[in-house]
PDB file as gemmi writes it, atoms N, CA and C in Angstrom:
CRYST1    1.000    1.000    1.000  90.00  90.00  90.00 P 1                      
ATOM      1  N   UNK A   1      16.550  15.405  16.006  1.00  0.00           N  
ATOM      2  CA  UNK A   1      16.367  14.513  17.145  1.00  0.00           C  
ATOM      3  C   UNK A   1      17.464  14.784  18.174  1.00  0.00           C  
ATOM      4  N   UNK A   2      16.906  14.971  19.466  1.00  0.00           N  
ATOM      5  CA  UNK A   2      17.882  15.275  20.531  1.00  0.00           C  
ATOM      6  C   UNK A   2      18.612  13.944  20.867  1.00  0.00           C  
ATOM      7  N   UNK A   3      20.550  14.434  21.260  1.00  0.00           N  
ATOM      8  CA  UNK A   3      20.903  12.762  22.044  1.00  0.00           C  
ATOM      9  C   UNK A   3      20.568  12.354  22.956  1.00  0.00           C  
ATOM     10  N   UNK A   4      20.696  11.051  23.049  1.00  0.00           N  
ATOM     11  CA  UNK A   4      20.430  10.351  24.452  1.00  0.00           C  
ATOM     12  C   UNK A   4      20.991  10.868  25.595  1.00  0.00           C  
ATOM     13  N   UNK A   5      20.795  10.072  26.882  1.00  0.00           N  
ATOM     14  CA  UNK A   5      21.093  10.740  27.738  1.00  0.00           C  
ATOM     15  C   UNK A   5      22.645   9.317  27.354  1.00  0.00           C  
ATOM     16  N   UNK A   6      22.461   8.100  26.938  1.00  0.00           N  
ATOM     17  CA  UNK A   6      23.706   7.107  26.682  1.00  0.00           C  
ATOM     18  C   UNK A   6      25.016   7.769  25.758  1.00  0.00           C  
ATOM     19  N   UNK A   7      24.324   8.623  24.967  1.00  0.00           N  
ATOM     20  CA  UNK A   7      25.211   9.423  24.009  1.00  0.00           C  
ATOM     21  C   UNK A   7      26.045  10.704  24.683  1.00  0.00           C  
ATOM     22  N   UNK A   8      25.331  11.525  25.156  1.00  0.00           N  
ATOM     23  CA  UNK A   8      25.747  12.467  26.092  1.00  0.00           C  
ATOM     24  C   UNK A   8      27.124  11.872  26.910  1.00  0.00           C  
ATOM     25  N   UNK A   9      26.590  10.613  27.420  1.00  0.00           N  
ATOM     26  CA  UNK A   9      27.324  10.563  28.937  1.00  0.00           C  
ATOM     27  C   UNK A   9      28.652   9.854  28.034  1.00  0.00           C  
ATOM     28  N   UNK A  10      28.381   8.971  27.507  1.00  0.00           N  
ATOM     29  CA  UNK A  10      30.046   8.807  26.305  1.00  0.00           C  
ATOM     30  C   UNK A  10      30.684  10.007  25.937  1.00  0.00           C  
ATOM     31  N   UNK A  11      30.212  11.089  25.637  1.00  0.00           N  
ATOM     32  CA  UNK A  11      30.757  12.594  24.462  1.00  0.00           C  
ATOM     33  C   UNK A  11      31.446  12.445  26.121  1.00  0.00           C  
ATOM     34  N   UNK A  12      31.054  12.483  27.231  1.00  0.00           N  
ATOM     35  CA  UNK A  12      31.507  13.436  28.527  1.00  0.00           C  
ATOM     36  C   UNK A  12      32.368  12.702  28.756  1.00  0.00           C  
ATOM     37  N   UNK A  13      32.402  11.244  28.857  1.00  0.00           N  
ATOM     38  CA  UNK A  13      33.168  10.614  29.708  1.00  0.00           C  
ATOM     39  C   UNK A  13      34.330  10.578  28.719  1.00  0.00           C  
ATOM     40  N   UNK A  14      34.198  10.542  26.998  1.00  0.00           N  
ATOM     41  CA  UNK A  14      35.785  10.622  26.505  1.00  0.00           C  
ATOM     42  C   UNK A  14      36.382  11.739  26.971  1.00  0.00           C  
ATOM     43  N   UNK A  15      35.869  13.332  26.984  1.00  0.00           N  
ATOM     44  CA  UNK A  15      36.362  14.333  27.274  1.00  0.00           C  
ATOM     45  C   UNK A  15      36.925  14.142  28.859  1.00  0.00           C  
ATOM     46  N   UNK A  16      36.491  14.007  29.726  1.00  0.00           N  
ATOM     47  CA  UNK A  16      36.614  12.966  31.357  1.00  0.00           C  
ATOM     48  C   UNK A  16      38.598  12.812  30.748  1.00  0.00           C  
ATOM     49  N   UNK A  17      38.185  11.525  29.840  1.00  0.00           N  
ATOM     50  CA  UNK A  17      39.570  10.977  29.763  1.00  0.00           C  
ATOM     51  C   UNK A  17      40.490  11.579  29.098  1.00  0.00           C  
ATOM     52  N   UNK A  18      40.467  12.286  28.158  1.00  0.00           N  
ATOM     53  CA  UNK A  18      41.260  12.781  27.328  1.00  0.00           C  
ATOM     54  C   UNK A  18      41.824  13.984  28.493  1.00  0.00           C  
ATOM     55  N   UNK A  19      40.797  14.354  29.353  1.00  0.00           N  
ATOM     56  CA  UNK A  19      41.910  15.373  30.067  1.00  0.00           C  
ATOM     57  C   UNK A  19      42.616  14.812  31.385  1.00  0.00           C  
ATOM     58  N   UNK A  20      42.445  13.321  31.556  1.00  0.00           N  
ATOM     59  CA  UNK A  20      42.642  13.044  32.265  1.00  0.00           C  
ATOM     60  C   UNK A  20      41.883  13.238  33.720  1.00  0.00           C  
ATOM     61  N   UNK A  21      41.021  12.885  34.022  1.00  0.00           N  
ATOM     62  CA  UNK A  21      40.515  13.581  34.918  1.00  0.00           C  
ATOM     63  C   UNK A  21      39.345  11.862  35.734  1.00  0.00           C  
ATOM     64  N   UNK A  22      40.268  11.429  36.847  1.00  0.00           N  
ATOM     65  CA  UNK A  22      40.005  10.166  37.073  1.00  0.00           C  
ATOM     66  C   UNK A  22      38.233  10.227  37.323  1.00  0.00           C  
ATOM     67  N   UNK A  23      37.786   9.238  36.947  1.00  0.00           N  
ATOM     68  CA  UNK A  23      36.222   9.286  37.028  1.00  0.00           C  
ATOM     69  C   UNK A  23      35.165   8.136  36.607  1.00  0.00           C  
ATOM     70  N   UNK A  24      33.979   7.566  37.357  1.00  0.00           N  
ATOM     71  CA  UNK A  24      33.728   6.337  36.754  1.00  0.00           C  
ATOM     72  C   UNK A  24      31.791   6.582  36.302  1.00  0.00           C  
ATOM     73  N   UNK A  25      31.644   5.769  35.793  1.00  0.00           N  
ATOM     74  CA  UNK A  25      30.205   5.628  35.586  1.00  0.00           C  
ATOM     75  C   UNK A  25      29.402   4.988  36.674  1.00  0.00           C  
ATOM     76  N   UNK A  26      28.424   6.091  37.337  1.00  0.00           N  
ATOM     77  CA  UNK A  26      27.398   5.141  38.454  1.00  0.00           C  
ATOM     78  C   UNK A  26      26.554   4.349  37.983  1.00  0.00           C  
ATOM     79  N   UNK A  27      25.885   2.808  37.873  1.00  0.00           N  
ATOM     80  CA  UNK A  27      25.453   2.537  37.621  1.00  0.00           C  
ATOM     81  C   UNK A  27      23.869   2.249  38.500  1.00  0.00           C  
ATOM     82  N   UNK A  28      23.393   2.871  38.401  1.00  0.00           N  
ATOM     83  CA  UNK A  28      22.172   3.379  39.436  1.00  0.00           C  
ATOM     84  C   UNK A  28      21.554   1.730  39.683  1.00  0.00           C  
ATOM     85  N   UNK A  29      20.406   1.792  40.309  1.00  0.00           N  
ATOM     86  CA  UNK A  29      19.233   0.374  40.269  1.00  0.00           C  
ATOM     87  C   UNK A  29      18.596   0.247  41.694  1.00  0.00           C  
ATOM     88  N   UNK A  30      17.548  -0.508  41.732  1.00  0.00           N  
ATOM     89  CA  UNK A  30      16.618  -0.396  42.794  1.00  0.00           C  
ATOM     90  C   UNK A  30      17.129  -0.992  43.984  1.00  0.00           C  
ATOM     91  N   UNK A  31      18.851  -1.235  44.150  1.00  0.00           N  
ATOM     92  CA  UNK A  31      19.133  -1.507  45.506  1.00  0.00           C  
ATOM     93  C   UNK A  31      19.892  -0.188  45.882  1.00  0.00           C  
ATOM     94  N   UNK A  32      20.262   0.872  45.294  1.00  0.00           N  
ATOM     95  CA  UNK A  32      21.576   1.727  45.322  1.00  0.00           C  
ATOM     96  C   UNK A  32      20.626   3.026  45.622  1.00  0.00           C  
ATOM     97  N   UNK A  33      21.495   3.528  46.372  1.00  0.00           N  
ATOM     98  CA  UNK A  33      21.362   5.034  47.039  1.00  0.00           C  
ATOM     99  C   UNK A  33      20.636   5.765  45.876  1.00  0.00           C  
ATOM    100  N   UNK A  34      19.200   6.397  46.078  1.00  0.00           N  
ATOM    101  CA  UNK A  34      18.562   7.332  44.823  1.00  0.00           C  
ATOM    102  C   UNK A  34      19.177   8.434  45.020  1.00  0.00           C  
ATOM    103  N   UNK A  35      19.398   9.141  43.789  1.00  0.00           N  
ATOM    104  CA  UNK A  35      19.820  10.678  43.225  1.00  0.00           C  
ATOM    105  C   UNK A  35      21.399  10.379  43.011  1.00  0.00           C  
ATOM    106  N   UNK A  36      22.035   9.598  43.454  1.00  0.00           N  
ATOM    107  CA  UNK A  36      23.326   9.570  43.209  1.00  0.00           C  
ATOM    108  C   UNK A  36      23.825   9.855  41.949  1.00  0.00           C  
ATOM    109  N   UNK A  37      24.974  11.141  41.792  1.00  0.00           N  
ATOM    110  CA  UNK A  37      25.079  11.313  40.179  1.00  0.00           C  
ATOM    111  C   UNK A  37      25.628  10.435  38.707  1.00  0.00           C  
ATOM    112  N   UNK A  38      25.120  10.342  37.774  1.00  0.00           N  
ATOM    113  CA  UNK A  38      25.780   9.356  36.771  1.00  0.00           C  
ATOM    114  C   UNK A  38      26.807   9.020  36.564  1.00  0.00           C  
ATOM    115  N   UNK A  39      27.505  10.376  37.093  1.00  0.00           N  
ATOM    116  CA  UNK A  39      29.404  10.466  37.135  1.00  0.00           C  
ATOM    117  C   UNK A  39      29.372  10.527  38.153  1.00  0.00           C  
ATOM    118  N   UNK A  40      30.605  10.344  38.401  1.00  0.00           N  
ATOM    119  CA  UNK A  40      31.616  10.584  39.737  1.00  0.00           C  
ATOM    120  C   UNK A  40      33.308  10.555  39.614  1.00  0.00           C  
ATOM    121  N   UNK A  41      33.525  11.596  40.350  1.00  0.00           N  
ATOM    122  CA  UNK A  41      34.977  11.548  40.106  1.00  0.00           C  
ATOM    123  C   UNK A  41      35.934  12.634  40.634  1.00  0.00           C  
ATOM    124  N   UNK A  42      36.992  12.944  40.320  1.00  0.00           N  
ATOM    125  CA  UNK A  42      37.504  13.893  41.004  1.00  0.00           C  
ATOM    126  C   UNK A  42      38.502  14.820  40.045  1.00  0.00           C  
ATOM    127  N   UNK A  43      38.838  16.019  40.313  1.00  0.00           N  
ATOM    128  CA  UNK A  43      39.340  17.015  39.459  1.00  0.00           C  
ATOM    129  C   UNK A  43      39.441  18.138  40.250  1.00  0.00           C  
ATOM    130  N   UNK A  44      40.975  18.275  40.603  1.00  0.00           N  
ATOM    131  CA  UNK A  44      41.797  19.284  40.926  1.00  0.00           C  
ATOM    132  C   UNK A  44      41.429  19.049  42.854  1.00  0.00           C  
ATOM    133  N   UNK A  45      41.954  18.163  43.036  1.00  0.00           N  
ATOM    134  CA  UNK A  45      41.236  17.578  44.033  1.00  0.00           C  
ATOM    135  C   UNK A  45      40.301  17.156  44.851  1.00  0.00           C  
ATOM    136  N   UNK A  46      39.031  17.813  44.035  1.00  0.00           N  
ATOM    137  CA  UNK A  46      37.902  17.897  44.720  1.00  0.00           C  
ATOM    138  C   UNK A  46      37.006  17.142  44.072  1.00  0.00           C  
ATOM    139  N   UNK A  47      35.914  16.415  44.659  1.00  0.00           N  
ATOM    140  CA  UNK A  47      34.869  15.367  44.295  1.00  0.00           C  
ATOM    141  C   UNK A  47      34.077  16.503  43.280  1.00  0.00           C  
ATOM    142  N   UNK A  48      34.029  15.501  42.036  1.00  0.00           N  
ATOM    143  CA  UNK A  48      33.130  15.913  40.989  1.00  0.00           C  
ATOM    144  C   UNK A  48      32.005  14.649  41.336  1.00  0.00           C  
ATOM    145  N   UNK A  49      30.503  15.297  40.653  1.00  0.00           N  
ATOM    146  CA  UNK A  49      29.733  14.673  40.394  1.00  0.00           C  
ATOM    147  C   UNK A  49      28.649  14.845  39.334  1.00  0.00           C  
ATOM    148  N   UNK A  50      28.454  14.490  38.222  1.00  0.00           N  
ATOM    149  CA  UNK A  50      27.499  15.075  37.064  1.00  0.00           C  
ATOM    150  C   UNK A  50      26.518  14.516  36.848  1.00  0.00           C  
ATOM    151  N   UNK A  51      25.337  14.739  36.782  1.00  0.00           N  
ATOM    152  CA  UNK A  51      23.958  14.210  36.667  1.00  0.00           C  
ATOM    153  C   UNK A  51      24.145  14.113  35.677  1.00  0.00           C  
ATOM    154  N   UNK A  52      23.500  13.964  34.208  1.00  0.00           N  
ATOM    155  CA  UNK A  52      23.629  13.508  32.897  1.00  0.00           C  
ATOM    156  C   UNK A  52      22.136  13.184  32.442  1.00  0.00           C  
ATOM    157  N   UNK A  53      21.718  14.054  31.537  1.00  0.00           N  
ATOM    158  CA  UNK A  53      20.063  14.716  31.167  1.00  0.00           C  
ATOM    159  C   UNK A  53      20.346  15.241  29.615  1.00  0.00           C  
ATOM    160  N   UNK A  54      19.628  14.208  28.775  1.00  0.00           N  
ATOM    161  CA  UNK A  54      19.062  15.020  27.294  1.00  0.00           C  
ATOM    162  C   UNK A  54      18.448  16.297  27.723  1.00  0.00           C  
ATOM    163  N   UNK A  55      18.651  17.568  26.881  1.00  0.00           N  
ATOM    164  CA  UNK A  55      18.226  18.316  26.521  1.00  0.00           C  
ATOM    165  C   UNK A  55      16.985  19.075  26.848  1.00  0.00           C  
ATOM    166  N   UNK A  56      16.271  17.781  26.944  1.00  0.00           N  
ATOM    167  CA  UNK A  56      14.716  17.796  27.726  1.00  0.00           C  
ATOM    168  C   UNK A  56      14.740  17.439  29.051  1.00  0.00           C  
ATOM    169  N   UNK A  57      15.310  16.677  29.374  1.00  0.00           N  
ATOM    170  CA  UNK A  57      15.614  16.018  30.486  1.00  0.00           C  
ATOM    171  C   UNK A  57      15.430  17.147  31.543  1.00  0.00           C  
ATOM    172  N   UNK A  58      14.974  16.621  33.062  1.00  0.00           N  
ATOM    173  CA  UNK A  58      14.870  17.614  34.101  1.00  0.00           C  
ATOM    174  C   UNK A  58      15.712  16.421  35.177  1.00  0.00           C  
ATOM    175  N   UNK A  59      16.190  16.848  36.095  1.00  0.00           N  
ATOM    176  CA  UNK A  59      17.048  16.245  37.296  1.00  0.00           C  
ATOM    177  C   UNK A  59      15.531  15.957  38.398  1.00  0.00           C  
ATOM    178  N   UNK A  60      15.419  14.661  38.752  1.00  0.00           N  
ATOM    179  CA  UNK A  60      14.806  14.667  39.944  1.00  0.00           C  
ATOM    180  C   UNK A  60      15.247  15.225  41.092  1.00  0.00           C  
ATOM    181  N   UNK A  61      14.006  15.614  42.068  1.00  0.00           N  
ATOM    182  CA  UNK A  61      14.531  15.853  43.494  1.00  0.00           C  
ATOM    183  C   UNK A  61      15.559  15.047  44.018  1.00  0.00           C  
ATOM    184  N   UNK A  62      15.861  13.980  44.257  1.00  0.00           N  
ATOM    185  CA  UNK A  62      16.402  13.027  44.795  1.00  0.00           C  
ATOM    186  C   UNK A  62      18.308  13.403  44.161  1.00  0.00           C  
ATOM    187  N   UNK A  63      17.797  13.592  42.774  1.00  0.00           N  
ATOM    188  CA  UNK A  63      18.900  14.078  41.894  1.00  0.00           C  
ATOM    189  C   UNK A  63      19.625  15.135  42.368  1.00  0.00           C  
ATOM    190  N   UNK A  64      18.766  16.300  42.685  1.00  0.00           N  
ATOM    191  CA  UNK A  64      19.388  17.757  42.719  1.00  0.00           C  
ATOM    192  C   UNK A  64      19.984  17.606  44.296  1.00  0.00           C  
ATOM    193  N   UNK A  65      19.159  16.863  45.146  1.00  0.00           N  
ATOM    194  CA  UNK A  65      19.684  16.902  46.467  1.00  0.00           C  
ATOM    195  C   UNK A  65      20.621  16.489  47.161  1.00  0.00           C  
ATOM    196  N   UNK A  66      21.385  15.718  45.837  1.00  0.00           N  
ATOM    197  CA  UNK A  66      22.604  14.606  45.811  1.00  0.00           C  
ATOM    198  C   UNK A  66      23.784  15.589  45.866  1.00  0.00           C  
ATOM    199  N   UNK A  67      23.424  16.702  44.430  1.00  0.00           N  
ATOM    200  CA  UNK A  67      24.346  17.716  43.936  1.00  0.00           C  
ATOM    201  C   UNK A  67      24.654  18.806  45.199  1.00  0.00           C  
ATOM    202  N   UNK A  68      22.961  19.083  45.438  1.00  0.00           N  
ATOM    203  CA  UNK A  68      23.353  20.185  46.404  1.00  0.00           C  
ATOM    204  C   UNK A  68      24.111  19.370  47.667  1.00  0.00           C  
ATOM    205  N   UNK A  69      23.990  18.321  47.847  1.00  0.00           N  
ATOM    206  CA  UNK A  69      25.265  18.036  49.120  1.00  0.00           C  
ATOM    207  C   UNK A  69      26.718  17.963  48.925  1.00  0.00           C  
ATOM    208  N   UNK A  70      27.161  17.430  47.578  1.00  0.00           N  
ATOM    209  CA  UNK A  70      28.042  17.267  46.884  1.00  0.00           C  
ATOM    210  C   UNK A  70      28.908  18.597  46.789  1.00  0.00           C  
ATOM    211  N   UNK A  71      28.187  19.564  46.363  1.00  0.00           N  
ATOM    212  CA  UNK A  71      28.521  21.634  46.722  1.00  0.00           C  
ATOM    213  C   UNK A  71      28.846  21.753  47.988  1.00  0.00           C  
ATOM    214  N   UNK A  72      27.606  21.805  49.114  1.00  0.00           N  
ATOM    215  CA  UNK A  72      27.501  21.666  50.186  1.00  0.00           C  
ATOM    216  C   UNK A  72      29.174  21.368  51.119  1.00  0.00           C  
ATOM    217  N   UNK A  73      30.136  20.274  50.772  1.00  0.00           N  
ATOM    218  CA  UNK A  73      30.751  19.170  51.468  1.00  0.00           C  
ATOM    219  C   UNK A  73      31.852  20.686  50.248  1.00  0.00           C  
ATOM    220  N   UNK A  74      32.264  20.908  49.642  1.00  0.00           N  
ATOM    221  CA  UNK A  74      33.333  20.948  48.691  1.00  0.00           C  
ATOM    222  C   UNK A  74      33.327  20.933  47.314  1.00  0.00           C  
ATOM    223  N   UNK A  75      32.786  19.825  47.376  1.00  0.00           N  
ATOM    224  CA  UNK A  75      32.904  19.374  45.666  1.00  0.00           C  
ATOM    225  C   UNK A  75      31.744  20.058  44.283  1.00  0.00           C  
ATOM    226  N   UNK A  76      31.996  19.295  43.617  1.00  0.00           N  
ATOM    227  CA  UNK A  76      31.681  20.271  42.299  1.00  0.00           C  
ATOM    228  C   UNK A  76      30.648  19.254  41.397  1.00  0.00           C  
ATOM    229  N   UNK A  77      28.999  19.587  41.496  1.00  0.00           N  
ATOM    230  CA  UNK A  77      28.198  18.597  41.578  1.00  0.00           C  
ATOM    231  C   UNK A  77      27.268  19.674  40.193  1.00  0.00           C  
ATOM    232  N   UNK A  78      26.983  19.107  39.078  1.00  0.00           N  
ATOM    233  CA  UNK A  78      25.792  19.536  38.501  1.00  0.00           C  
ATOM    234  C   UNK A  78      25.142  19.185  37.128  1.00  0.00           C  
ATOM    235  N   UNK A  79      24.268  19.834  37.085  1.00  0.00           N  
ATOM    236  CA  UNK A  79      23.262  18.825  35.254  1.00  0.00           C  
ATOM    237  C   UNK A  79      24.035  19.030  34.580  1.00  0.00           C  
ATOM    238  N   UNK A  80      24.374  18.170  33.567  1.00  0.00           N  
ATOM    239  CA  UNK A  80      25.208  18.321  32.330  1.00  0.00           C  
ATOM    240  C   UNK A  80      23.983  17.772  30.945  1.00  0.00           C  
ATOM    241  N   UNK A  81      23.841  18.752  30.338  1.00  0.00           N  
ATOM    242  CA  UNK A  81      23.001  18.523  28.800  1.00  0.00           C  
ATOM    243  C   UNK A  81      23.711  18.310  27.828  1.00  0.00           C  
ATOM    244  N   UNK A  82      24.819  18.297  27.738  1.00  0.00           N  
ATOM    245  CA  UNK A  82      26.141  18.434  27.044  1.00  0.00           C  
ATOM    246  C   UNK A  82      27.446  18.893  27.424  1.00  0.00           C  
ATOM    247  N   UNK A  83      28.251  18.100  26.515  1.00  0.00           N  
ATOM    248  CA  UNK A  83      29.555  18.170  26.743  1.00  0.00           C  
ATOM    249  C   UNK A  83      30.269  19.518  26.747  1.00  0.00           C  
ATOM    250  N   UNK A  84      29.611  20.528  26.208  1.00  0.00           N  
ATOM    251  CA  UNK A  84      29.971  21.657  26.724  1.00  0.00           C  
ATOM    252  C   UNK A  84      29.853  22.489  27.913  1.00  0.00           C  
ATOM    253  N   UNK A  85      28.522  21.508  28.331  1.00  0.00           N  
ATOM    254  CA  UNK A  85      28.125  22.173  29.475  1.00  0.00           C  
ATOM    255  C   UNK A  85      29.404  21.761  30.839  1.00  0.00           C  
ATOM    256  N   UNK A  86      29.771  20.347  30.429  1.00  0.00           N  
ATOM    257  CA  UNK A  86      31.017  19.871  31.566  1.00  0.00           C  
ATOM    258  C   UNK A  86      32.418  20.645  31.475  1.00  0.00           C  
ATOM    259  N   UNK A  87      32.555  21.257  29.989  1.00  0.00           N  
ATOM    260  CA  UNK A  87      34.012  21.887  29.806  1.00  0.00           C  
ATOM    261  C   UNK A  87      33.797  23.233  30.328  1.00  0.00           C  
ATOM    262  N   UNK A  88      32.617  24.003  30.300  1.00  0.00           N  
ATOM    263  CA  UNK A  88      32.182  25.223  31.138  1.00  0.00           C  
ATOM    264  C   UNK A  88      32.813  25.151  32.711  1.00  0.00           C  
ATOM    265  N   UNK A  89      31.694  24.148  32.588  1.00  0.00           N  
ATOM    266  CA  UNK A  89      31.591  24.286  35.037  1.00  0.00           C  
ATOM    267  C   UNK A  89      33.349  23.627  35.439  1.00  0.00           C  
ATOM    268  N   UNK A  90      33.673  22.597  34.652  1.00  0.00           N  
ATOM    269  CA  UNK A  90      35.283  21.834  35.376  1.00  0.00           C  
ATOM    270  C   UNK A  90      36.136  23.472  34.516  1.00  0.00           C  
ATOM    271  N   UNK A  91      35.802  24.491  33.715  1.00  0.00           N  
ATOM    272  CA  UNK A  91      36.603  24.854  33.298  1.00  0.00           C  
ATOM    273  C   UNK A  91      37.973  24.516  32.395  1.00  0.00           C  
ATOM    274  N   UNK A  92      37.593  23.682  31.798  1.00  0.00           N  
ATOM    275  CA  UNK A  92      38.174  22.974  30.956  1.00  0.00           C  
ATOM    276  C   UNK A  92      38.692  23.636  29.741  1.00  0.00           C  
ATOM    277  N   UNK A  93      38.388  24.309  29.248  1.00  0.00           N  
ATOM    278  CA  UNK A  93      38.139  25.352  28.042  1.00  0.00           C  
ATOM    279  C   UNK A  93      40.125  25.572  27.588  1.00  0.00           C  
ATOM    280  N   UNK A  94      40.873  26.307  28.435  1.00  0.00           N  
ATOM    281  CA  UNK A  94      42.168  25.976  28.404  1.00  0.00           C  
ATOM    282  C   UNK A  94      42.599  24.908  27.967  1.00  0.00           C  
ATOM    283  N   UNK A  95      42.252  23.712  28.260  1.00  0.00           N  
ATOM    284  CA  UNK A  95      42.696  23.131  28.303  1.00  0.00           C  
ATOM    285  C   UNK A  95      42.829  22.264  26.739  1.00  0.00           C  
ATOM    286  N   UNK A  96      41.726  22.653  26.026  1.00  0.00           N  
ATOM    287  CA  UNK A  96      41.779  21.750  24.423  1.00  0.00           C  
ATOM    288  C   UNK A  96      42.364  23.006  23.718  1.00  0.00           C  
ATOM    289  N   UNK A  97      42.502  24.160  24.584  1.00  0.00           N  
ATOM    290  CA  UNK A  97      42.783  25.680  23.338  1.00  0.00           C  
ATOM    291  C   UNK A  97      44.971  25.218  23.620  1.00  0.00           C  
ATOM    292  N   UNK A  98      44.763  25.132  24.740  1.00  0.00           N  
ATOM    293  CA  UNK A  98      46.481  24.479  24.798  1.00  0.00           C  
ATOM    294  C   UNK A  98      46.432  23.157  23.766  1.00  0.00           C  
ATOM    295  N   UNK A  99      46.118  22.321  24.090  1.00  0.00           N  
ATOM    296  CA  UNK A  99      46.409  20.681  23.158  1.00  0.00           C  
ATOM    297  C   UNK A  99      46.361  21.472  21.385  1.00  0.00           C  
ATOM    298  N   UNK A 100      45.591  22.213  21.290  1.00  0.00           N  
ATOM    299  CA  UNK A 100      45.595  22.531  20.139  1.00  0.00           C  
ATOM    300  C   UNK A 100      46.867  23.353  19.656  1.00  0.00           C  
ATOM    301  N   UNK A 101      47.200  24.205  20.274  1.00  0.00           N  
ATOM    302  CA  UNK A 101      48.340  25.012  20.001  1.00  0.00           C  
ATOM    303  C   UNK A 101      49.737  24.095  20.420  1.00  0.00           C  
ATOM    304  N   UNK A 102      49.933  23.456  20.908  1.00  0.00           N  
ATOM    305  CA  UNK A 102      50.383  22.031  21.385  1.00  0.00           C  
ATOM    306  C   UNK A 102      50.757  21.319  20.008  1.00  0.00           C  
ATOM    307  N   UNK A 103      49.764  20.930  19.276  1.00  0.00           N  
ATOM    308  CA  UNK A 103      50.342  20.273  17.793  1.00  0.00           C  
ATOM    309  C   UNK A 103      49.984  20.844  16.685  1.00  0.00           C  
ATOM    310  N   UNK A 104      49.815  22.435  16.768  1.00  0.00           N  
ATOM    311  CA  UNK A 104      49.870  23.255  15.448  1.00  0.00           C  
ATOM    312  C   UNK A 104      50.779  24.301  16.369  1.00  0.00           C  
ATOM    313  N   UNK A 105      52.555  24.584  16.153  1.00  0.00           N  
ATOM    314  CA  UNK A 105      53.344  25.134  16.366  1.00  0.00           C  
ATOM    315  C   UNK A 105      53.161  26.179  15.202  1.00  0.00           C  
TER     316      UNK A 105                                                      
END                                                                             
């Protein structure tokens, strides 16, 4: 059974915190701007934004057109299926291979 898209966006948002990386949960609804991404936040100065999609999951138009402005302007906007997929694109990858070597001297 694939995770949720509720499960996903927790795995992301601890990783979010553990690297520190200021950022909040959008909480979407039928008064609020459509496509706006699930995340939001910022990293290495520049506006992050992550859509957040099970496995199956596809990004609406409204979705992708959020991201592509988000690119567009600077910032760093895209689908995340997993938490690997966020340590890929922010480049993060350094960063748990240091913490690790960090407390095994």
């Amino acid at each position: 059974m694939e995770p949720s898209e509720k499960e996903i966006t927790a795995s992301i948002r601890q990783v979010l915190r553990l690297c520190k990386i200021w950022h909040f949960k959008h909480w979407g609804g039928p008064m609020g701007e459509k496509g706006v991404s699930d995340i939001i936040g910022c990293h290495q100065g520049k506006m992050i934004a992550i859509e957040v999609k099970k496995p199956s999951g596809k990004a609406t138009p409204a979705q992708l057109d959020f991201l592509a402005n988000v690119v567009k302007a600077g910032g760093i906007g895209f689908v995340a299926k997993s938490v690997e997929d966020v340590i890929e694109k922010l480049n993060l990858g350094g960063r748990f291979l240091d913490f690790g070597q960090q407390n095994n001297p």
